[in-house]
Backbone bond lengths (Angstrom), bond angles and torsions (degrees), N, CA, C in turn:
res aa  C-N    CA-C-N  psi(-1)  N-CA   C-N-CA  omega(-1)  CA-C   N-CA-C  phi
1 X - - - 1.468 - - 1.535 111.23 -
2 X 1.278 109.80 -35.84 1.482 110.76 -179.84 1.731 120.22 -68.56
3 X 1.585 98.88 -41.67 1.653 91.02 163.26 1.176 127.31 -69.29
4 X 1.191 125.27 -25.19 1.696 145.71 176.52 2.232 80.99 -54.27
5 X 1.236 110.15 -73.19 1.287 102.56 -135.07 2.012 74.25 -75.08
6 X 1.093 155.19 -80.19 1.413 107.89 176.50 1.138 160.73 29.56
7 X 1.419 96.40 -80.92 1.614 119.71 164.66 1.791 101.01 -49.89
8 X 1.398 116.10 -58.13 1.268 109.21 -163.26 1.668 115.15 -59.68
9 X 1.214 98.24 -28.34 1.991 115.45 -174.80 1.281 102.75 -69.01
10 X 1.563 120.19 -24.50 1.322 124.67 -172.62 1.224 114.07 -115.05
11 X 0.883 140.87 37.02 2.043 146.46 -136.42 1.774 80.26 -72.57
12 X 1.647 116.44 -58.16 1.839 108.90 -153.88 1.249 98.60 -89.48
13 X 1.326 161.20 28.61 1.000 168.38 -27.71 1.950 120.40 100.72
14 X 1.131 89.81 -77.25 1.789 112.09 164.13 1.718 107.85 -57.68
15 X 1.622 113.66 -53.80 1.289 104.24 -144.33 1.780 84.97 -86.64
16 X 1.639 126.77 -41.52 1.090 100.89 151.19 1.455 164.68 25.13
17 X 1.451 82.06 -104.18 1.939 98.18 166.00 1.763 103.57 -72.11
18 X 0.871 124.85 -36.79 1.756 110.75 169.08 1.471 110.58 -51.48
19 X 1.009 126.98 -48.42 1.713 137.49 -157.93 1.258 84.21 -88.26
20 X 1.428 145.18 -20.39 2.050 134.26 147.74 1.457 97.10 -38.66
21 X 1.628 88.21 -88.58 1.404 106.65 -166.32 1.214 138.73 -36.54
22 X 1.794 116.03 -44.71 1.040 126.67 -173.24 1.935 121.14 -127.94
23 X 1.427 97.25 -0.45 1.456 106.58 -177.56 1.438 126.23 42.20
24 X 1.647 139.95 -131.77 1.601 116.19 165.47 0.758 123.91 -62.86
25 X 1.677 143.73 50.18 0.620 129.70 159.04 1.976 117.69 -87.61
26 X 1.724 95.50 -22.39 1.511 128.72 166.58 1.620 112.56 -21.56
27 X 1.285 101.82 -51.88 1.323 125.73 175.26 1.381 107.61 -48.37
28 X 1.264 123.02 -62.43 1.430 117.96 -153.93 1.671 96.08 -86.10
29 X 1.411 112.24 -1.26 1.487 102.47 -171.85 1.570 95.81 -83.59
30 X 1.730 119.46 -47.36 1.457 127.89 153.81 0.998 103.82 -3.28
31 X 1.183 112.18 -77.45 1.665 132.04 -143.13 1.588 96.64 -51.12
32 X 1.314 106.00 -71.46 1.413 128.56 -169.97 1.672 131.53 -49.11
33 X 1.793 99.08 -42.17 1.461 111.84 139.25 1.454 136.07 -54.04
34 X 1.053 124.28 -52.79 1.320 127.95 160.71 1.555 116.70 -45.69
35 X 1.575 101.41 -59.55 1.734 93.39 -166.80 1.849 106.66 -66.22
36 X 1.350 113.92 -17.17 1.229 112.38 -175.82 1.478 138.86 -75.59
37 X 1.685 91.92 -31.99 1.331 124.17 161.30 1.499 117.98 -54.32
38 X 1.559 116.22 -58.27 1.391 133.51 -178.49 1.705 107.42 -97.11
39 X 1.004 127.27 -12.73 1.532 120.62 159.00 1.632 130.33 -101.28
40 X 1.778 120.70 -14.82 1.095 117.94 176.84 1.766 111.36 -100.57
41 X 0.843 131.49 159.02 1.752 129.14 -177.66 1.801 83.39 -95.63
42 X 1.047 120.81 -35.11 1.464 102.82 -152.32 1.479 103.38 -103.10
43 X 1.733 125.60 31.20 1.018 129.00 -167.68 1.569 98.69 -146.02
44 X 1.221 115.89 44.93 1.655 136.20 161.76 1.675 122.25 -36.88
45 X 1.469 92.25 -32.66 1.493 102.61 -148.93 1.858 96.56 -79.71
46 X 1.031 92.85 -37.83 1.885 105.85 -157.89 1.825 96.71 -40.46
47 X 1.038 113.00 170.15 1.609 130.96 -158.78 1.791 96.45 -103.15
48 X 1.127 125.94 104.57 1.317 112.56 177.14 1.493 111.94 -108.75
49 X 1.388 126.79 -52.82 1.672 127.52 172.14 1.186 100.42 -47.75
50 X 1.427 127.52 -76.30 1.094 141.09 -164.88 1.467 108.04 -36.18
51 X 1.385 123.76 -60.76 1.271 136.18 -153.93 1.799 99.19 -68.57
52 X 1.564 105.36 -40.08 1.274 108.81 178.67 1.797 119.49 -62.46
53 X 1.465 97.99 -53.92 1.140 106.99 154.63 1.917 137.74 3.88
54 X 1.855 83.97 -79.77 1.604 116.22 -163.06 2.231 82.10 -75.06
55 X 1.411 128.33 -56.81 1.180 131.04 -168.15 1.614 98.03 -50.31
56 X 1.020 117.43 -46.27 1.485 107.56 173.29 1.348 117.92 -66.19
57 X 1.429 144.22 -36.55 1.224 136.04 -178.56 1.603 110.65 -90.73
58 X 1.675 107.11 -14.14 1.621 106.12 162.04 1.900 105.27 -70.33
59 X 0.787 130.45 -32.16 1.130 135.62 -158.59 1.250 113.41 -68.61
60 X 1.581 85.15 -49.84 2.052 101.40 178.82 1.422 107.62 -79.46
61 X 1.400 125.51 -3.40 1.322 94.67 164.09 1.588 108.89 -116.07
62 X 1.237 107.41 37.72 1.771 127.01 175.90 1.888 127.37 62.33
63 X 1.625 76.51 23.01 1.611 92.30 179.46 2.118 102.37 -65.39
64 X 1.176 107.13 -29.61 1.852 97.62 -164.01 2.295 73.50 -141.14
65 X 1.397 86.21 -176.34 1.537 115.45 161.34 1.436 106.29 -99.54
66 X 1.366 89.51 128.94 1.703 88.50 170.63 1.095 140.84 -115.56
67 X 1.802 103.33 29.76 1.510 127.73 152.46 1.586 131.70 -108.06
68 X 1.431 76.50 4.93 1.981 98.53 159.62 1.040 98.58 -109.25
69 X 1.035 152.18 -40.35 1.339 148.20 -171.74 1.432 108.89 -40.90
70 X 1.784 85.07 -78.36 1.557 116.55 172.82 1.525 121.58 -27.53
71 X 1.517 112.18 -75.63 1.417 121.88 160.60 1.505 110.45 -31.54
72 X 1.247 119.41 -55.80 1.821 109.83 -141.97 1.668 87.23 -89.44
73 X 1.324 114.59 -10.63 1.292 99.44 -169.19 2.081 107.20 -107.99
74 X 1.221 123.32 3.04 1.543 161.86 151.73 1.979 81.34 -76.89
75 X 0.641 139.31 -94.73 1.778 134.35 -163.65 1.641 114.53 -47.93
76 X 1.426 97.98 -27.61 1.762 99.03 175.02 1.475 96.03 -74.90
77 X 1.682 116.51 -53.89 1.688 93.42 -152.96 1.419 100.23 -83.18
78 X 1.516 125.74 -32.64 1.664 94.77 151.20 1.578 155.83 -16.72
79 X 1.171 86.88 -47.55 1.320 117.52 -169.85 1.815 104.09 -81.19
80 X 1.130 113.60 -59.46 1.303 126.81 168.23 1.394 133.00 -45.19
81 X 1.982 89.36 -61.21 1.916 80.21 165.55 1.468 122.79 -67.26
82 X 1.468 106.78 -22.90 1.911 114.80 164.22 1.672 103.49 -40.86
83 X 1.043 94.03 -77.89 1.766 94.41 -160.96 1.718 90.04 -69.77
84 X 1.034 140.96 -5.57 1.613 108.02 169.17 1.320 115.65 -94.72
85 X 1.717 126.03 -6.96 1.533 133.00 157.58 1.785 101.42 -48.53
86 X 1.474 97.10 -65.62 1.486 77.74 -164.23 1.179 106.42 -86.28
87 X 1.335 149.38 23.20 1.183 119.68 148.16 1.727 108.06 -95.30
88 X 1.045 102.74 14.29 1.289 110.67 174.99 2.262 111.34 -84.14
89 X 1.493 80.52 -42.62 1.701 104.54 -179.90 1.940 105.93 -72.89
90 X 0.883 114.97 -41.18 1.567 113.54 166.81 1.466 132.44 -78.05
91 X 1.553 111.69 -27.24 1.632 122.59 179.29 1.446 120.35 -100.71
92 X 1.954 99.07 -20.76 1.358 113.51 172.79 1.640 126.22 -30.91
93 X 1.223 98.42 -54.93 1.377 111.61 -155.16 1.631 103.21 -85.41
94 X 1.390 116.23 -14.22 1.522 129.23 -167.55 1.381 92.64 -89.71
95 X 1.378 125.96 -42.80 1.425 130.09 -168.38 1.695 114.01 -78.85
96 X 1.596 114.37 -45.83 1.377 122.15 170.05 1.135 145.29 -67.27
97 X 1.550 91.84 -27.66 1.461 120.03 -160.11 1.381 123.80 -135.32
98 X 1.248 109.48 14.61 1.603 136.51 168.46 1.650 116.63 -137.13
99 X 1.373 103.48 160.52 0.756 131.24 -177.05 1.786 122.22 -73.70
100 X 1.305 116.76 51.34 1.755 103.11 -161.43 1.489 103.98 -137.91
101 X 1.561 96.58 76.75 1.339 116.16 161.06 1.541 124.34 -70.41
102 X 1.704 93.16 -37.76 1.489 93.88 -178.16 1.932 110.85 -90.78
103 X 1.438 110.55 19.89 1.336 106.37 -171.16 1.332 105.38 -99.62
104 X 1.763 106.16 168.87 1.919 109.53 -178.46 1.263 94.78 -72.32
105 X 1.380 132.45 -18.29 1.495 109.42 -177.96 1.253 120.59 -67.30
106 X 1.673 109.80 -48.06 1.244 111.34 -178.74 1.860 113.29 -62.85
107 X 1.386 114.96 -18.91 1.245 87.57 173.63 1.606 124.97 -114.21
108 X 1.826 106.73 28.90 0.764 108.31 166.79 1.849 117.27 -102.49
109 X 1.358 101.00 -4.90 1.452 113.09 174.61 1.427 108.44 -116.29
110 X 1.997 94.08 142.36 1.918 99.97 -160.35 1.509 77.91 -76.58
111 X 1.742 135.91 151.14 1.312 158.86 -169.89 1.968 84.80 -101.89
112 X 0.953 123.53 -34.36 1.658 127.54 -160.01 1.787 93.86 -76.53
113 X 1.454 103.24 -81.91 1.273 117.53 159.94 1.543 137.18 -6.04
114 X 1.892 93.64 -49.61 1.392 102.80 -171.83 1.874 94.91 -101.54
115 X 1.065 125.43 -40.27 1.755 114.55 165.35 1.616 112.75 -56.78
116 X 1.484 125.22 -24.98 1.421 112.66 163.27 1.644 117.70 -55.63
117 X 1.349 104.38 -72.91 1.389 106.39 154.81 1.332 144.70 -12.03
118 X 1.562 107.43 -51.94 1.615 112.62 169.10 1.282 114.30 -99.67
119 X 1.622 117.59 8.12 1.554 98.82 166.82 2.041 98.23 -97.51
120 X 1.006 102.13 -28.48 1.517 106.16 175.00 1.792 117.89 -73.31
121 X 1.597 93.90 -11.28 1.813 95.96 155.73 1.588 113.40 -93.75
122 X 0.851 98.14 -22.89 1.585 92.78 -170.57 1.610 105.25 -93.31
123 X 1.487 125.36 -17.58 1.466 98.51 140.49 1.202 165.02 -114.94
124 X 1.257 87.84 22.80 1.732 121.17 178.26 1.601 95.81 -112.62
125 X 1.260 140.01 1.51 1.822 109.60 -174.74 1.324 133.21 44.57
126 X 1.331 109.57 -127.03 1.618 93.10 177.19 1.230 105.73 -106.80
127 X 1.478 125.08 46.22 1.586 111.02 175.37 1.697 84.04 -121.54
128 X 1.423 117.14 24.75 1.448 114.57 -159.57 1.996 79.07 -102.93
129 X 1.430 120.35 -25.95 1.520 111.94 -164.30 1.427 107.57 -92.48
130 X 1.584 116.55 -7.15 1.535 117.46 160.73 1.269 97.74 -92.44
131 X 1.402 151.65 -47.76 1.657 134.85 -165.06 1.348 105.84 -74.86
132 X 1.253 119.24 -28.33 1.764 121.63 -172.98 1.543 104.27 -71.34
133 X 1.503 114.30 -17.79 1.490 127.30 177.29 1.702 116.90 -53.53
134 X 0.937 93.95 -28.17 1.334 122.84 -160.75 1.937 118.76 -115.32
135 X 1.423 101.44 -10.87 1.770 117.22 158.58 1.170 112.63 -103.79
136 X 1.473 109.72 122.85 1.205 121.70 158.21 2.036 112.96 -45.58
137 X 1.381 90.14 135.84 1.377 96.62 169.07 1.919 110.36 69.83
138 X 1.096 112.23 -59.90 1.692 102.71 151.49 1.266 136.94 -69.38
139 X 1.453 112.42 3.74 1.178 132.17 156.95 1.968 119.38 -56.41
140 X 1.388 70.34 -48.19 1.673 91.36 -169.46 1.404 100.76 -76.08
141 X 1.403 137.20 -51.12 1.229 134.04 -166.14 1.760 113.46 -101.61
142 X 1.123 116.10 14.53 1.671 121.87 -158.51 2.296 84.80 -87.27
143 X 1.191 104.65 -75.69 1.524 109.85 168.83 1.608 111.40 -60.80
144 X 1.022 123.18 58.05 1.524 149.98 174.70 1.122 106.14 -141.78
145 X 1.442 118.50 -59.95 1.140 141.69 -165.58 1.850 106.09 -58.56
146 X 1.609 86.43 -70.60 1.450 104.72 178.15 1.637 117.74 -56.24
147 X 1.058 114.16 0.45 1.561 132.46 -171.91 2.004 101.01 -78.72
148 X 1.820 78.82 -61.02 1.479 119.56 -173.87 1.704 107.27 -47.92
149 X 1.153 111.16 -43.90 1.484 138.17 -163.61 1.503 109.47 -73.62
150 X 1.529 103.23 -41.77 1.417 106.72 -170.49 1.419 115.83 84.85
151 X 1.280 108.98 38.81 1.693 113.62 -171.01 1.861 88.92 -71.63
152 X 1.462 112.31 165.08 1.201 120.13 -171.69 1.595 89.59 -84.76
153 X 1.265 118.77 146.43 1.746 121.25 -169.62 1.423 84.57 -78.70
154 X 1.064 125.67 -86.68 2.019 123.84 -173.65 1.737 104.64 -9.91
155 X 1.120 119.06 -49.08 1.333 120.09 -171.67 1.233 95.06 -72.24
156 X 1.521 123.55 -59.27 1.808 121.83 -160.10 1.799 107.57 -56.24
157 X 1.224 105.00 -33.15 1.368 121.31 -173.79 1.585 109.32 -64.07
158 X 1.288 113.23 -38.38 1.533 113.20 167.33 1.278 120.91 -91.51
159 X 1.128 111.87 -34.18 1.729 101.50 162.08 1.542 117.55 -52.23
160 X 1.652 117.08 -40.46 0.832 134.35 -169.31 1.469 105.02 -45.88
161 X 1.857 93.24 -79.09 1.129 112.16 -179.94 2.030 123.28 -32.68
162 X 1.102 98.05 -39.78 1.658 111.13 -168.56 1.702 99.35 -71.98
163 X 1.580 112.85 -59.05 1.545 99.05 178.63 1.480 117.79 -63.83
164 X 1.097 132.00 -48.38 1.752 121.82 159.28 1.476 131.75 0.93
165 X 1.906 82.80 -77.04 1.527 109.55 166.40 1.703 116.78 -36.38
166 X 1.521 111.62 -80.62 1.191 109.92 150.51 1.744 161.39 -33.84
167 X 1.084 93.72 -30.72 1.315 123.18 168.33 2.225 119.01 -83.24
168 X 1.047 94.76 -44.81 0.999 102.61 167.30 1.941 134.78 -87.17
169 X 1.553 92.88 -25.49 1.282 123.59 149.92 1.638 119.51 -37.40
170 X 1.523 86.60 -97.98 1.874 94.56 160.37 1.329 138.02 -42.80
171 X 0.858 128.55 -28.89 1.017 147.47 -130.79 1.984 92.52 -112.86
172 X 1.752 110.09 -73.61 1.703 99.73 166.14 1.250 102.21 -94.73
173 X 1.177 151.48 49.91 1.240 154.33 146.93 1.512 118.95 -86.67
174 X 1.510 94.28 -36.80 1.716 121.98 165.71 1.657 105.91 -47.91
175 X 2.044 90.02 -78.85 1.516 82.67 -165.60 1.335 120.99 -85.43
176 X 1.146 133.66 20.10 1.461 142.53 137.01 1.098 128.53 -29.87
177 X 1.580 110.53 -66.55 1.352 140.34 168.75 1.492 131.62 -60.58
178 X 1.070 100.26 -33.34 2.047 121.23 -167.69 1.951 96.45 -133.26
179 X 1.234 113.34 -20.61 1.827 92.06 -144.89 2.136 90.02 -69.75
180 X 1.147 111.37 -33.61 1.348 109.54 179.39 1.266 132.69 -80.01
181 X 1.364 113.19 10.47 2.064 132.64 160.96 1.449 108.31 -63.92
182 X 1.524 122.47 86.73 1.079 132.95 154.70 1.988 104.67 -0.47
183 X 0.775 158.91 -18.09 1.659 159.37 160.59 1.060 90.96 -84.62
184 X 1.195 126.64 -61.73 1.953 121.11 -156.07 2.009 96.82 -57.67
185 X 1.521 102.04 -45.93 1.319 104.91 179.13 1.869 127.97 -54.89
186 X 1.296 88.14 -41.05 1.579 103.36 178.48 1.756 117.04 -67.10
187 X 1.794 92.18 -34.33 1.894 95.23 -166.92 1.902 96.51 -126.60
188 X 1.613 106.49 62.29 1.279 111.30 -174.24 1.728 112.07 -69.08
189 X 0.959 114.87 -29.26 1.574 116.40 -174.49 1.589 100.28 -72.38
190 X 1.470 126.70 -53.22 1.076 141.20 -166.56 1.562 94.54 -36.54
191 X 1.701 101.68 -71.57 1.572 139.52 -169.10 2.108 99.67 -25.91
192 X 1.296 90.14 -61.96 1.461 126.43 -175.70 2.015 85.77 -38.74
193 X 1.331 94.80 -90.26 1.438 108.16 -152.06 1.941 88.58 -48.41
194 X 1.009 117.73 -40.37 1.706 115.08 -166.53 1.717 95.58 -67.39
195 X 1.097 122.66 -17.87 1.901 114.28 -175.38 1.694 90.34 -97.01
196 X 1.807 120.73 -13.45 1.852 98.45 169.86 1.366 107.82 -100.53
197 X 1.101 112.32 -10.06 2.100 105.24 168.74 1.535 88.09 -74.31
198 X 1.117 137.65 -68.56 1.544 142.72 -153.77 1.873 95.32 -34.39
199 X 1.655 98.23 -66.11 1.626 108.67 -163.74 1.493 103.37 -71.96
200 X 1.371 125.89 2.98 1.519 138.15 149.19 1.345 109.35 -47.16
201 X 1.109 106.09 -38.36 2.236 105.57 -147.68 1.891 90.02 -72.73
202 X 0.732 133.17 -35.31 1.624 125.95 -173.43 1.485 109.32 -58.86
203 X 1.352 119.41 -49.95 1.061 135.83 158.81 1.152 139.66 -39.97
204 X 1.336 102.02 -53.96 1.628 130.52 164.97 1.973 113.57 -56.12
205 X 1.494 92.43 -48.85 1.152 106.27 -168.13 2.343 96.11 -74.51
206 X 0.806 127.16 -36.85 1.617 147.49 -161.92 1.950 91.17 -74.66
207 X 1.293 111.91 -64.84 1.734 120.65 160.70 1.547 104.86 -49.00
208 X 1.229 135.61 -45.98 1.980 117.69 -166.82 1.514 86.51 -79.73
209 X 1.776 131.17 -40.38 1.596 126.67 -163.98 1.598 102.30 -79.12
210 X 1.227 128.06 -0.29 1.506 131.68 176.58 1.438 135.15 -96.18
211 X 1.501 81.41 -26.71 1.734 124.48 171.32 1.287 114.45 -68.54
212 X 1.385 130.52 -62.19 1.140 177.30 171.10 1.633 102.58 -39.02
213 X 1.793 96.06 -62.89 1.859 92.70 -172.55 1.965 99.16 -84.63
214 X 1.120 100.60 -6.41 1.607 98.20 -177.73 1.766 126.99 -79.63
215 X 1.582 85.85 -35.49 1.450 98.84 150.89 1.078 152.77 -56.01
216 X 1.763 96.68 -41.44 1.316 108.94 -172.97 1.624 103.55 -88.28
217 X 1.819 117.19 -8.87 1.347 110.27 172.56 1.765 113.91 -80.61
């Protein structure tokens, strides 16, 4: 756990010395982080802003391509929140709607985690699977949720599609732009947490416009 949390303090650093060692192969490690983050429930932890982040400021200084990047890493969380709908749509109902305290599921899924998730689906709908794009940790369980829910897939698929876009957008578009400013380099963690308040404000802003029409009803 301690090198794990390392690795994370060091994201351009780590991904780096791999791209020595192992060159494209970088890519498929991408790949695998991403889809794991946004396709497993029980894989919360993995680094997703961040990771996007550092790929954008590796990029700009010509360590990878950063329209392969971009793409393959837009195809992971695709791909991911895909397969975590439906395993969201098959386990849903076992997890919500049963009784299985004493089961490996239940204690392989955080119960806290996944009621954050469905109260933050249930009041956003499907604009909850583009803003959850953008929360740590409800990221991971929001298309679980929506699995759970029975959102119409055609719909999940475009919501889907749209936070991706965005998410992955912002996200190495950021460190493209900023990740190689001698400060950004020096105060990288800082950088990090200031690009997840930033991808907050939609959110932030969706809670004052929710507030707002609730009142006035």
């Amino acid at each position: 756990m301690a090198q794990l949390l390392d690795i994370f303090r060091d994201l351009p650093g780590f991904l780096d010395t791999f791209i020595q060692n192992h060159g494209i192969w970088v890519y498929a490690l991408l790949f695998a982080i991403v889809f794991c983050e946004t396709g497993l429930v029980v894989t919360p932890f993995l680094p997703g802003d961040s990771l996007l982040f550092t790929v954008g400021a590796l990029a700009a200084r010509g360590s990878m391509n950063v329209w392969a990047a971009a793409g393959l890493l837009f195809t992971a969380a695709i791909l991911g929140n895909t397969t975590n709908y439906w395993i969201g749509r098959y386990l849903g109902p076992k997890v919500f709607f049963k009784d299985s305290s004493d089961s490996l599921l239940e204690r392989l899924l955080n119960r806290k985690h996944l009621t954050r998730a469905h109260e933050f689906y249930d009041k956003y709908g499907g604009k909850a699977v583009i803003l959850g794009q953008f929360v740590p940790i409800v990221r991971t369980f929001c298309p679980f949720v929506a699995g759970a829910g029975a959102m119409n897939f055609p719909r999940f698929i475009a919501f889907n599609l749209a936070g991706a876009t965005l998410w992955v957008g912002i996200c190495v578009g950021a460190g493209w732009f900023f990740g190689n400013i001698d400060w950004v380099k020096k105060h990288f963690e800082m950088v990090v947490l200031g690009i997840i308040v930033i991808s907050l404000i939609p959110v932030a802003v969706e809670v004052v416009l929710s507030r707002k029409k609730a009142s006035r009803q």
